[in-house]
C-alpha positions as CSV (number, residue, x, y, z in Angstrom):
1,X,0.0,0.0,0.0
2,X,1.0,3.3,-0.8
3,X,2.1,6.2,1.9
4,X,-0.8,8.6,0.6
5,X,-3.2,5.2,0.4
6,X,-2.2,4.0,3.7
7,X,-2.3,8.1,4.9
8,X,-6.4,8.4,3.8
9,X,-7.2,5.1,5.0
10,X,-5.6,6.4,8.6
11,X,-7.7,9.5,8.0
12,X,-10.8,7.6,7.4
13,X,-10.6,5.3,10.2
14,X,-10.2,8.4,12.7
15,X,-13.2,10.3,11.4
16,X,-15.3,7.1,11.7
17,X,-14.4,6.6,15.3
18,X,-14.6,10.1,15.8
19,X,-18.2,9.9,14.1
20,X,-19.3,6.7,16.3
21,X,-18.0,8.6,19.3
22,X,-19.2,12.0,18.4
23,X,-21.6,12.4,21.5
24,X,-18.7,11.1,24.1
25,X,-16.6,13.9,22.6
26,X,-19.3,16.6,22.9
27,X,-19.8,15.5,26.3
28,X,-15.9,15.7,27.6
29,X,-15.3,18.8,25.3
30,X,-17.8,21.3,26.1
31,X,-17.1,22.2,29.2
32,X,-13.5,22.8,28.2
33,X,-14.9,24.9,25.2
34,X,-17.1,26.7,27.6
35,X,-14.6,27.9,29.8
36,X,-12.5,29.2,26.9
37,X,-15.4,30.9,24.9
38,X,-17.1,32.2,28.1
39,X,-15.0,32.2,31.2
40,X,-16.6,32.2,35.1
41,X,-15.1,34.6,37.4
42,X,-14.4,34.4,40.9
43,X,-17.2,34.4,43.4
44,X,-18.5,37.6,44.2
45,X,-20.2,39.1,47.2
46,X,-23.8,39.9,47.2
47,X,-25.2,43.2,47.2
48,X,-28.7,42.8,48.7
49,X,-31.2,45.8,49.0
50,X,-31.6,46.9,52.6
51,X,-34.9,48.3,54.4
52,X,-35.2,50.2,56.8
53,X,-32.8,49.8,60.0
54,X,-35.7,50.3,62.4
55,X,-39.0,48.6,61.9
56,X,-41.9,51.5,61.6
57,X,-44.4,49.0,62.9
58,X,-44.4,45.9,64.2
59,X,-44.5,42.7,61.9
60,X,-47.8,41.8,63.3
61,X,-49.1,45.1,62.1
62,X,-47.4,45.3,58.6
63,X,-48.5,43.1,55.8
64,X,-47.1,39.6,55.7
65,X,-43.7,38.7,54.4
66,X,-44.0,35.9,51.8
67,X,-41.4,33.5,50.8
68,X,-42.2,31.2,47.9
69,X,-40.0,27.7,48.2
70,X,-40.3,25.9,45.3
71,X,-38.0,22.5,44.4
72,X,-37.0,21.1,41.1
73,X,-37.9,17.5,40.1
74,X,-39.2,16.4,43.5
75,X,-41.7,13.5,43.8
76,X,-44.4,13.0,46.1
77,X,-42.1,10.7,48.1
78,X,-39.0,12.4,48.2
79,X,-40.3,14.0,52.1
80,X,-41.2,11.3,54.7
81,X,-44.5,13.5,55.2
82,X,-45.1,11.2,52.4
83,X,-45.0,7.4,52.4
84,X,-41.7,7.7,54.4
85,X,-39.5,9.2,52.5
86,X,-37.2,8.4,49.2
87,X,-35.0,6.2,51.1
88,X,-37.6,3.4,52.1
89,X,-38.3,5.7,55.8
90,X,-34.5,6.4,56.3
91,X,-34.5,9.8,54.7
92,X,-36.2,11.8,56.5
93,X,-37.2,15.8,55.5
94,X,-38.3,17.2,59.2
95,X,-38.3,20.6,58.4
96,X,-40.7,20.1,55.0
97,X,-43.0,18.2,57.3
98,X,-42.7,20.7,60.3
99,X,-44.3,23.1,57.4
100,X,-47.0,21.0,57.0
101,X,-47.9,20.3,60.7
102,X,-47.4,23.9,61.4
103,X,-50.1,25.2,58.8
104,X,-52.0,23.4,55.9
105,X,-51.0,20.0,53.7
106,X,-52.5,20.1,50.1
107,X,-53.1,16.7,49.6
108,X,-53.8,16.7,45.9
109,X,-52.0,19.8,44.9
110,X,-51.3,19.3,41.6
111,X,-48.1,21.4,39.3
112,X,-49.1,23.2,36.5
113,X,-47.1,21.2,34.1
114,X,-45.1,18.0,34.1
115,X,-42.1,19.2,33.3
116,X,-40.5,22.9,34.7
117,X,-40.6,26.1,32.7
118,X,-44.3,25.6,31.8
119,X,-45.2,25.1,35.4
120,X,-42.8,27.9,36.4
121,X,-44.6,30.0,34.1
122,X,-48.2,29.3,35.4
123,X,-46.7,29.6,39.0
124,X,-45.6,33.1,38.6
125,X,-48.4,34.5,36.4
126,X,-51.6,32.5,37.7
127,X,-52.4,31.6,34.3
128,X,-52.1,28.8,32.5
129,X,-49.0,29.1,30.3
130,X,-50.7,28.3,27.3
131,X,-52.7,30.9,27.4
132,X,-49.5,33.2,26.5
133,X,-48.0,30.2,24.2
134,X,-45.4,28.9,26.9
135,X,-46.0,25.7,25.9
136,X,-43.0,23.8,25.5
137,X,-39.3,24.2,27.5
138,X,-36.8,26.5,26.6
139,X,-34.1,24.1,24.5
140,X,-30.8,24.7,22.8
141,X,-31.2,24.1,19.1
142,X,-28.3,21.2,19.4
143,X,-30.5,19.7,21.8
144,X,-32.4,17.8,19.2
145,X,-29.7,16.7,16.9
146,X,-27.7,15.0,20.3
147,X,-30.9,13.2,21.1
148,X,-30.3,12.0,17.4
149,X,-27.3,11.0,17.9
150,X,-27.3,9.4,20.9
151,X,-30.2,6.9,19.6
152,X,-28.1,6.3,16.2
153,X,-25.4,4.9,19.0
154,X,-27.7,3.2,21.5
155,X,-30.1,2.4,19.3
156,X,-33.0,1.8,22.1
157,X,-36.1,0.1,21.5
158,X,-38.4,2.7,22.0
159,X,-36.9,5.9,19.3
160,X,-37.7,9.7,19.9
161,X,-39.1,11.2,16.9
162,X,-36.8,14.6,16.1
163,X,-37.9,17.1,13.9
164,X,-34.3,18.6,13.0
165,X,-35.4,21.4,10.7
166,X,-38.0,22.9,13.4
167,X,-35.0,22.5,15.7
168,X,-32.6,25.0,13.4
169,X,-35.1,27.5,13.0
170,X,-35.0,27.5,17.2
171,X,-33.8,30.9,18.3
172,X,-30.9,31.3,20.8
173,X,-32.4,29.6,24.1
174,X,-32.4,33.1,26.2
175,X,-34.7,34.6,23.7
176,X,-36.8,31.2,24.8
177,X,-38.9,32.9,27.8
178,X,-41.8,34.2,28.7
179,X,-43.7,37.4,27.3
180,X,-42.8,40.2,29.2
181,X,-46.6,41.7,29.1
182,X,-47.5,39.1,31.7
183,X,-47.6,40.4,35.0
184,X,-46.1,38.1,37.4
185,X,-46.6,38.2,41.3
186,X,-43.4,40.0,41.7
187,X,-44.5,42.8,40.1
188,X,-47.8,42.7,41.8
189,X,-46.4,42.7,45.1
190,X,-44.2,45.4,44.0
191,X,-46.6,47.5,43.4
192,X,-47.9,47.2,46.4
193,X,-44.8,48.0,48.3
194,X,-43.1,44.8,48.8
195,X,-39.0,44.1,48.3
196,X,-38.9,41.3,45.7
197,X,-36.1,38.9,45.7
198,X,-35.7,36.3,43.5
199,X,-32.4,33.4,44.3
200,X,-32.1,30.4,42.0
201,X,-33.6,29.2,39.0
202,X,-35.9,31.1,36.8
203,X,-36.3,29.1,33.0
204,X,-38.9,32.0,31.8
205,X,-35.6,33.8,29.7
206,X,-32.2,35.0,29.7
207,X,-32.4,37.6,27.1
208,X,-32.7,41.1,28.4
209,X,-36.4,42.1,29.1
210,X,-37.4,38.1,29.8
211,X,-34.9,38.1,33.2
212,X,-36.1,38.4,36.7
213,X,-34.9,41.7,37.3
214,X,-36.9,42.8,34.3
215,X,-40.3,41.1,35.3
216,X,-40.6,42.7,38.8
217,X,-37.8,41.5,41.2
218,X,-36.0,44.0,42.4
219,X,-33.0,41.5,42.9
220,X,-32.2,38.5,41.6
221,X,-29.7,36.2,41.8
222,X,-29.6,33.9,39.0
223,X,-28.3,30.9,38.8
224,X,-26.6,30.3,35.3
225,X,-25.1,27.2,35.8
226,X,-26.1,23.9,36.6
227,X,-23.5,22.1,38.8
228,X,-24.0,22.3,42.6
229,X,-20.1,22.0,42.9
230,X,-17.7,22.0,40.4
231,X,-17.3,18.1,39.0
232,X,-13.9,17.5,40.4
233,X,-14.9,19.4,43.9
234,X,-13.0,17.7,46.7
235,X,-16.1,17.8,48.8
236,X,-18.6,16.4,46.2
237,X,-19.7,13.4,45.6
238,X,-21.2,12.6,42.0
239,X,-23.7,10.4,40.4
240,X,-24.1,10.3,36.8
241,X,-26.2,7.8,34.6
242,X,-24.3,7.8,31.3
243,X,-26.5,5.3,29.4
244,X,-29.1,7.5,30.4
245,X,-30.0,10.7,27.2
246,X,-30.9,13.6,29.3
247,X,-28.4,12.8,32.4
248,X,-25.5,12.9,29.4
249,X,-27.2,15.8,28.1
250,X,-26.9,18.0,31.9
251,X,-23.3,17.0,32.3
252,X,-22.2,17.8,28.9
253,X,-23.7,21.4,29.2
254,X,-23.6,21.9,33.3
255,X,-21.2,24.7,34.5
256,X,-20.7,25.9,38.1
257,X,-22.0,29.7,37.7
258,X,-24.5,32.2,38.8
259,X,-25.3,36.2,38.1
260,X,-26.6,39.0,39.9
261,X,-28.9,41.2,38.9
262,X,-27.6,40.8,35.0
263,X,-23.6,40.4,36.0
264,X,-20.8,38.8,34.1
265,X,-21.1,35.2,35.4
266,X,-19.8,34.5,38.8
267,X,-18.7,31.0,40.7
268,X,-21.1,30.4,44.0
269,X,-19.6,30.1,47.2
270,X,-19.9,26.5,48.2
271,X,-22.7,23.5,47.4
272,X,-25.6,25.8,45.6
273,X,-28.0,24.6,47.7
274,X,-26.1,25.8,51.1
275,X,-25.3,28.7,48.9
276,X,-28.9,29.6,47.7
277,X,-30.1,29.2,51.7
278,X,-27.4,31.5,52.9
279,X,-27.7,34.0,50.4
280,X,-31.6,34.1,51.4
281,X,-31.3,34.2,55.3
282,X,-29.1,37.5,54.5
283,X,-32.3,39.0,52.3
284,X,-34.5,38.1,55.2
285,X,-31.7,40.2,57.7
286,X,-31.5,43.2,55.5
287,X,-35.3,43.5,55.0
288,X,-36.6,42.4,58.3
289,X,-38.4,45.8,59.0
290,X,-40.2,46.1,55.8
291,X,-42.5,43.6,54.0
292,X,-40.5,41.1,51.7
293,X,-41.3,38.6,49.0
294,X,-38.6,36.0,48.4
295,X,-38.8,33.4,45.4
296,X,-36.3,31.2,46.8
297,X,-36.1,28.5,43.5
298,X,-33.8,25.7,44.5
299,X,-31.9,23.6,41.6
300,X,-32.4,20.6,43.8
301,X,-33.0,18.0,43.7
302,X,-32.8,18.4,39.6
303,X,-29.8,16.0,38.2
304,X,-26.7,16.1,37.6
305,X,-27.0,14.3,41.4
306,X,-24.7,15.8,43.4
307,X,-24.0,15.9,47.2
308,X,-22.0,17.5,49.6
309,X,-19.5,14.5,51.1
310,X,-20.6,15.5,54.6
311,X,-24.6,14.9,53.8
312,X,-23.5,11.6,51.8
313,X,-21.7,10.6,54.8
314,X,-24.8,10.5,56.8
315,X,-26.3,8.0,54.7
316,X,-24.0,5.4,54.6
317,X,-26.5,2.7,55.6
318,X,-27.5,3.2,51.4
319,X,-25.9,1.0,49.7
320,X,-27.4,2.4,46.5
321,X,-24.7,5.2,45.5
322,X,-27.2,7.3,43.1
323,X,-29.8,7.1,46.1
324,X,-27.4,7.7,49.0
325,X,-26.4,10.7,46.8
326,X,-29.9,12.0,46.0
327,X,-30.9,11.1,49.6
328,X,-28.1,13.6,50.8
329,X,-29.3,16.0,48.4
330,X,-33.0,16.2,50.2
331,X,-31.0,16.4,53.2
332,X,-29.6,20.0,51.8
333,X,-33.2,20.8,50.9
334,X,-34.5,20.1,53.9
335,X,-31.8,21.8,56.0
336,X,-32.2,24.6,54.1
337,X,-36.0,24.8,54.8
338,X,-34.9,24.8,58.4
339,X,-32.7,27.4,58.4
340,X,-35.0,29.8,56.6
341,X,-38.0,29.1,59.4
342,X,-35.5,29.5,61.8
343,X,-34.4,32.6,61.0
344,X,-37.4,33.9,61.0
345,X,-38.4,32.7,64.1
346,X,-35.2,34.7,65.8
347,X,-36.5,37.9,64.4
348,X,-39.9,37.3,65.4
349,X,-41.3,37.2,62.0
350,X,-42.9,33.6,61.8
351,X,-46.0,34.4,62.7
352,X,-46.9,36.8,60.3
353,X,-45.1,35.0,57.3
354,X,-46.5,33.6,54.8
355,X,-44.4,30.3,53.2
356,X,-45.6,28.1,50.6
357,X,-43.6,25.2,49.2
358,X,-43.9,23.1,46.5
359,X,-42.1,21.3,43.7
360,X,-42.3,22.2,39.8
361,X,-43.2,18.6,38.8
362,X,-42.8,14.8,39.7
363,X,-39.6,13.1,39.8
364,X,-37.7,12.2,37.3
365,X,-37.6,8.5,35.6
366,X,-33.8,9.3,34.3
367,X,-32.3,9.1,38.1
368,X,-33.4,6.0,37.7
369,X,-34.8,5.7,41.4
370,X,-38.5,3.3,41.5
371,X,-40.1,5.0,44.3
372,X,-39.7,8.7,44.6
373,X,-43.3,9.6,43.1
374,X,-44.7,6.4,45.0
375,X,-47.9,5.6,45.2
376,X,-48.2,7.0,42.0
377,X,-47.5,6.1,38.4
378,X,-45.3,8.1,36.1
379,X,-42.7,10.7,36.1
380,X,-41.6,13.8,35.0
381,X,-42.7,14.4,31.8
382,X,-45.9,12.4,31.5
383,X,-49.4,13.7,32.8
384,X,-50.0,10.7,35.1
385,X,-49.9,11.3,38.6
386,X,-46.6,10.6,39.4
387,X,-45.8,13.8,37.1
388,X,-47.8,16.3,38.4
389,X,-49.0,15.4,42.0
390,X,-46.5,17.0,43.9
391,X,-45.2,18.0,47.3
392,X,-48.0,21.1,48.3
393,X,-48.2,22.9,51.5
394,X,-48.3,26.7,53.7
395,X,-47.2,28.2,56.7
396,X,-49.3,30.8,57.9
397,X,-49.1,30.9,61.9
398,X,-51.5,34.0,62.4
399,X,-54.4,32.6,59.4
400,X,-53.5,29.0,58.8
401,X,-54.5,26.6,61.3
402,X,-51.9,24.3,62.2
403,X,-52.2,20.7,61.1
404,X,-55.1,21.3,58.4
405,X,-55.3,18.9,55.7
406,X,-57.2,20.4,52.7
407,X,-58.0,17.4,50.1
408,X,-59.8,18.9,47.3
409,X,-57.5,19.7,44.3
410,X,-55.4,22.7,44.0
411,X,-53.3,23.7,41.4
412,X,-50.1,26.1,41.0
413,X,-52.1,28.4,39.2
414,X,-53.4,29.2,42.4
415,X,-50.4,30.5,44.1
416,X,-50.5,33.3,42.3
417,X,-54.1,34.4,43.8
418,X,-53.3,33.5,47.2
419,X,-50.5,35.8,47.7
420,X,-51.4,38.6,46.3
421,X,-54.6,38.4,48.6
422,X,-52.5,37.5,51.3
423,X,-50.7,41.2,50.6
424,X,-53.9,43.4,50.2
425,X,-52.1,43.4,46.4
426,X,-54.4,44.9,43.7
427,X,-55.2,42.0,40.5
428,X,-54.5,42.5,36.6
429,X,-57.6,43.5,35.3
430,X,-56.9,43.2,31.6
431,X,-56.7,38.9,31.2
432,X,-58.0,36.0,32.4
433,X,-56.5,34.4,35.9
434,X,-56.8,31.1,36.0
435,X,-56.2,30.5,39.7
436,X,-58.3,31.2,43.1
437,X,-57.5,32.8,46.8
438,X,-57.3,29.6,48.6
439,X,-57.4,31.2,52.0
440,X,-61.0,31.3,52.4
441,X,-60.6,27.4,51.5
442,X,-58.2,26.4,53.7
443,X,-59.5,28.5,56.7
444,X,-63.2,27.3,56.0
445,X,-64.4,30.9,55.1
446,X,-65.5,29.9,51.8
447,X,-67.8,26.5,51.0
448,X,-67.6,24.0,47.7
449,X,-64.0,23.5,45.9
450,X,-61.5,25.7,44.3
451,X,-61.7,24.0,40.9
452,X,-64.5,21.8,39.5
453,X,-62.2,21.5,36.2
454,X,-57.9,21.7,35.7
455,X,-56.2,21.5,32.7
456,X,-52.8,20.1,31.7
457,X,-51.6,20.7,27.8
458,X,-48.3,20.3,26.4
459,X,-48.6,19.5,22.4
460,X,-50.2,17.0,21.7
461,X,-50.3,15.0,25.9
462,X,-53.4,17.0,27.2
463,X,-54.9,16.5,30.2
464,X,-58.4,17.4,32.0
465,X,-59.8,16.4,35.2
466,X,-63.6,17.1,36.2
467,X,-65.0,16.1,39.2
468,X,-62.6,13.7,40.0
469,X,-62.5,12.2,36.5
470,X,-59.0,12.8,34.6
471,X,-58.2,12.0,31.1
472,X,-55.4,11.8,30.0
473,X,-55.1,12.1,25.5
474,X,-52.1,11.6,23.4
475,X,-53.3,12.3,20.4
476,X,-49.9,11.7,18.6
477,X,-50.8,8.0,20.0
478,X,-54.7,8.6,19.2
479,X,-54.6,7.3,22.6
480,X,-57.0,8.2,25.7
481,X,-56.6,7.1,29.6
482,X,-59.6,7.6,31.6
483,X,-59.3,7.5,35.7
484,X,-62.0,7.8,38.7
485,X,-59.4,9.1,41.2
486,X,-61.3,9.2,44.4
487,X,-61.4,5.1,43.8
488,X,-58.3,5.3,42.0
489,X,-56.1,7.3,42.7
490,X,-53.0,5.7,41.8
491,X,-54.4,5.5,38.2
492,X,-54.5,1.2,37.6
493,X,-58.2,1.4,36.3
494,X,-57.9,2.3,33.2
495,X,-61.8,3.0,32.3
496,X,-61.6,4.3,28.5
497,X,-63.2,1.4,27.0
498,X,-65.8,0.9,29.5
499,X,-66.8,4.8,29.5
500,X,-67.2,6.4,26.2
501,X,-69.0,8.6,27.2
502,X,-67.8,10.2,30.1
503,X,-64.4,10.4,27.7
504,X,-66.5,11.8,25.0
505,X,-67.5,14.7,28.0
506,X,-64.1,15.3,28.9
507,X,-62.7,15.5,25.2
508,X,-65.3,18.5,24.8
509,X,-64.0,20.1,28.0
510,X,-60.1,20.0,26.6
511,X,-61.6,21.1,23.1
512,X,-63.0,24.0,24.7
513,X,-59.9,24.8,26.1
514,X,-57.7,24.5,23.9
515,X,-59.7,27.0,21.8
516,X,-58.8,29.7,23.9
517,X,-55.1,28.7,24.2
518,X,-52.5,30.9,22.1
519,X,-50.4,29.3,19.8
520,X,-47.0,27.7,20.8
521,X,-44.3,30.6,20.7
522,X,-42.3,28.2,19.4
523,X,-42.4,24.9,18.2
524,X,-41.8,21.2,19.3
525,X,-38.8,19.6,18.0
526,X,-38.9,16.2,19.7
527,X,-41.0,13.7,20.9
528,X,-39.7,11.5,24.1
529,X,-41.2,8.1,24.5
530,X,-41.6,7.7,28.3
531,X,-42.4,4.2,30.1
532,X,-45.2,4.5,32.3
533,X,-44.5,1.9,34.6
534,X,-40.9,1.7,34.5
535,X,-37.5,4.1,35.2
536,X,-35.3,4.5,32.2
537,X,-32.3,1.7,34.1
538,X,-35.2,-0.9,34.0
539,X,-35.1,-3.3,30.7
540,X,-37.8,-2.9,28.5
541,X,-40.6,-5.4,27.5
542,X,-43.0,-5.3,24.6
543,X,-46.6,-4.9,26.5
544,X,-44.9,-1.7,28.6
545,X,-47.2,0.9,28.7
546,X,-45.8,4.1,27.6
547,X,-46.6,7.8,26.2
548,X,-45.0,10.4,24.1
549,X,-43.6,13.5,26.0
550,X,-43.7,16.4,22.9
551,X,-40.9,19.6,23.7
C-alpha cells in the first residue's frame, strides 16, 4: 500500500471513530470549550437591597412577608410526610414536614405542568401558560440533533421522533422565555410595596427584558449554571447515569456559575444549595423591617446528582450510590428549609409569614430511582400522577390553622391568587386568571371546591380532570386514559373502554380549552417516549405501557 493510500485510510478510520464517538466527545469537550469561549469569574459578594434599620411598625401590624420555596424534580415521596421518605423511611425531611404540621397540607395539589418552565410560568403569572403560548421548554437548538445521535449509537427500542429542521429555525435559548406583558406576582407585590427577591432558577428567559430583574424583582440572583459543585470538587460526591440521554445531556452542558442582577457570570460560594439558603437568610436580615417577597427557586434535587461528602456521609447505611447521593441532596433541601423558618423565628417574624412550598413537577424517571413519586404512576414528563401530584403545602401561623389537611385539588395556578390576597395586592384586570385565593378554603371561610375543572396541555399530551374524572389524550398516540381518582387514585383502572362517554365529556371540555389557548411561541422539535410503569435503568418489554412526551 502506498504512503498517501495508507495516509487516507488512517484519516478515514479516525473520522469514523470520531463519528461513532461523536456524543462522548461533545460530552468531555464542552465544558472545556465553555470555559474558553465564556470564562466564570471568581465568586463575588452579594449586594442585597436593605430596608429600613428600624421597623416603623411591628410585623404583626405590617402586611405579611412571603417566601415562595419551590424544588425542582421532587416526587411525592421524596419528604417522609409522604410514604416515608425516598430512602424506604430512612431519609427523612423534618423541616418540609414541620411546614406541613405547622399550617395546611395540600393533599392533591397538583403542578401546572409535568415538566418545569411551563409550570414555572403558570406559578408566577396565575395563568395557564398556554394561554400566552409557553407551551413547550426553553431548549438549545443542538439539543435535538444529540438526542439524534445518541439513539443512532444506543439504538433503544423505543426511538424519539426529532424534527431537525423545526430545531434549526429555534432561536438562541435566552430569547426562549416568557412574554414580558405578563404580570407576574413579583411585580404585583411590587406595586404594592413589597421588596422582591428572586435566588435560584428562573427558565422563563435570559435575554434582556425576559430576566427576573426585568419582570418585577428588584434583585435576583440567577443561577446560570447547573452544577451544585464544580465536577472535580474535593467535597462532592457525583452520580451520573451515562447510558441515560438527558443525564449525558446536563453533564455535557452543566457549569458551576451564577449572576446577579444581570452580571458577568460569577462562581457560588460552596454546594448551591447551602449557597442559595445563605444568600436568602441574608435578604431576610437586610429587609426584616419592611415587608419582603422571596422566590427562593432551588436547583435541587434536579440532576446532575450531586451531594456534599458530609450529607453523603450521613447516609452510609444506602448502599445504592445514586440514592445515598440523592438522599443527601433532600437532606440539603430540607436543611435549608430549616434554616430559613429558623431565622425567621429569631426575628420574630414567623407568625406573620407567609411560606408556601412546592415542587415544579414529579420526579424524574432518568435518576433511575423506583419509588420517589410512589404511590403514584409516572414521572416527570408524562401527565400521570406521578408527574404532576406534587409535594403542596403553607405556613401561615396568624391565618392557617396548624395541622389542616385540605383534600380537594389545587393547582399552582393558584399561588398566584393566594398571595397577592395575602398582601392586600391589587389583581391584573386586563386577562383572564386562572387561579383562586385559597385562603378562604383552607380556613373554612368559603364552601364548595377551588376547581371543578384543571387543565394540563403540552402539544399534543393533554390533560383534564372534572369532578374527579381525569383524562389523559395523546393524540400523537390517538390514545386516551380515563381514571375515577377518588377510587383510583394511583391511576390502575384504566376506564376508557368501558366509559365512552364520560371520555367523550371530557374531550369537549379539553376542546374548549384548547380553543382559547394561544399558539406555541415556538415549536416542538422532539417527541420523548416515556415508560409508564418503568425508570429509564429498568429493561424494557414489549406490552410496557408508555406515552409520548412532545418539547
Amino acid at each position: 500500500m502506498s504512503k498517501l493510500g495508507l495516509t487516507l485510510g488512517v484519516l478515514v478510520s479516525l473520522c469514523a471513530v470520531t463519528w461513532h464517538n461523536r456524543v462522548d466527545l461533545l460530552v468531555w469537550g464542552a465544558p472545556i470549550l465553555r470555559q474558553v469561549v465564556s470564562p466564570v469569574a471568581e465568586n463575588e459578594p452579594i449586594d442585597w437591597a436593605s430596608g429600613p434599620a428600624v421597623a416603623e411598625m411591628p410585623p404583626a401590624d405590617r402586611p405579611p412577608n412571603i417566601i415562595l420555596i419551590l424544588t425542582d424534580d421532587m416526587g411525592f415521596n421524596d419528604i417522609s410526610l409522604h410514604n416515608g421518605g425516598a430512602g424506604d423511611g430512612t431519609v427523612l425531611t423534618p423541616h418540609i414536614d414541620a411546614l406541613a404540621h405547622a399550617g395546611v397540607t395540600f393533599a392533591n395539589g397538583y403542578a401546572a405542568n409535568a415538566i418545569c418552565a411551563p409550570s414555572r410560568a403558570s406559578l408566577v403569572t396565575g395563568r395557564y401558560s398556554t394561554r400566552f403560548g409557553f407551551e413547550f421548554t426553553p431548549v438549545f437548538r443542538v439539543g435535538a440533533t444529540l438526542i439524534q445521535w445518541m439513539q443512532d449509537v444506543d439504538q433503544p427500542p423505543l426511538r424519539a421522533l426529532v424534527d431537525a429542521e423545526a430545531a434549526r429555525s429555534l432561536p438562541p435559548m435566552i430569547e426562549l422565555g416568557m412574554p414580558p406583558e405578563e404580570v407576574t406576582i413579583a411585580e404585583v407585590l411590587k406595586d404594592a410595596g413589597y421588596y422582591t427577591a428572586h435566588i435560584g432558577k428562573w427558565h422563563l428567559g435570559g435575554a434582556p427584558g425576559l430576566r427576573p430583574e426585568d419582570q418585577g424583582f428588584d434583585d435576583s440572583l440567577y443561577m446560570e449554571g447547573l452544577y451544585y459543585l464544580p465536577e472535580d470538587h474535593p467535597d462532592v460526591v457525583n452520580a451520573r447515569r451515562d447510558a441515560e440521554t438527558i443525564d449525558r445531556m446536563v453533564w455535557a452542558s452543566a457549569h458551576y456559575a451564577v449572576e446577579f442582577n444581570g452580571s458577568e457570570p460569577f462562581e457560588p460560594d460552596g454546594y448551591l444549595t447551602d449557597y442559595f439558603t445563605r444568600e436568602a437568610l441574608r435578604v431576610i436580615d437586610n429587609n426584616r423591617h419592611r415587608p419582603f417577597f422571596l422566590f427562593l427557586s432551588h436547583w435541587g434535587i434536579h440532576n446532575p446528582l450531586q451531594a456534599t461528602r458530609a450529607d453523603y456521609d450521613r447516609y452510609a447505611h444506602i448502599e445504592d450510590h445514586h440514592l445515598r447521593v440523592y438522599s443527601a441532596m433532600i437532606h440539603s433541601v430540607d436543611r435549608s428549609v430549616g434554616e430559613i423558618v429558623a431565622r425567621l423565628a429569631a426575628l420574630g417574624l414567623d407568625e406573620n409569614t407567609l411560606i408556601v412550598f412546592t415542587s415544579d413537577n414529579g420526579g424524574a424517571s432518568y435518576v433511575q430511582l423506583a419509588d420517589v413519586n410512589k404511590p403514584y404512576r409516572g414521572w416527570k414528563l408524562t401527565h400521570f400522577e406521578g408527574g404532576l401530584h406534587v409535594p403542596f403545602m403553607a405556613r401561615w401561623p396568624a391565618r392557617i390553622q396548624a395541622g389542616t389537611v385540605y383534600q380537594a385539588p389545587v393547582h399552582h395556578v393558584d399561588v398566584f391568587q393566594t398571595i397577592a390576597a395575602a398582601a392586600g395586592a391589587s389583581l391584573p384586570q386586563n386577562r383572564k386568571l386562572d387561579g383562586v385565593d385559597l385562603m378562604p378554603f383552607v380556613v373554612g371561610d368559603l364552601p364548595g371546591v377551588p376547581h371543578e375543572t384543571l387543565f394540563w396541555r403540552q402539544g399534543h399530551q393533554q390533560t383534564v380532570l372534572h369532578n374527579s374524572w381525569k383524562l389523559i389524550r395523546s393524540q400523537h398516540m390517538d390514545k386516551r386514559w380515563l381514571f375515577y381518582l377518588p377510587d383510583d387514585p394511583t391511576e390502575r383502572n384504566d376506564l376508557a373502554e368501558s366509559s365512552p362517554t364520560m371520555v367523550a365529556e371530557l374531550e369537549a371540555l379539553l376542546d374548549t380549552h384548547n380553543a382559547a389557548q394561544a399558539p406555541p411561541m415556538w415549536p416542538s422539535v422532539v417527541d420523548l417516549p416515556q415508560r409508564i410503569d418503568k425508570h429509564g435503568g429498568q429493561a424494557y418489554e414489549h406490552d410496557d405501557e408508555y406515552i409520548y412526551w412532545p418539547n
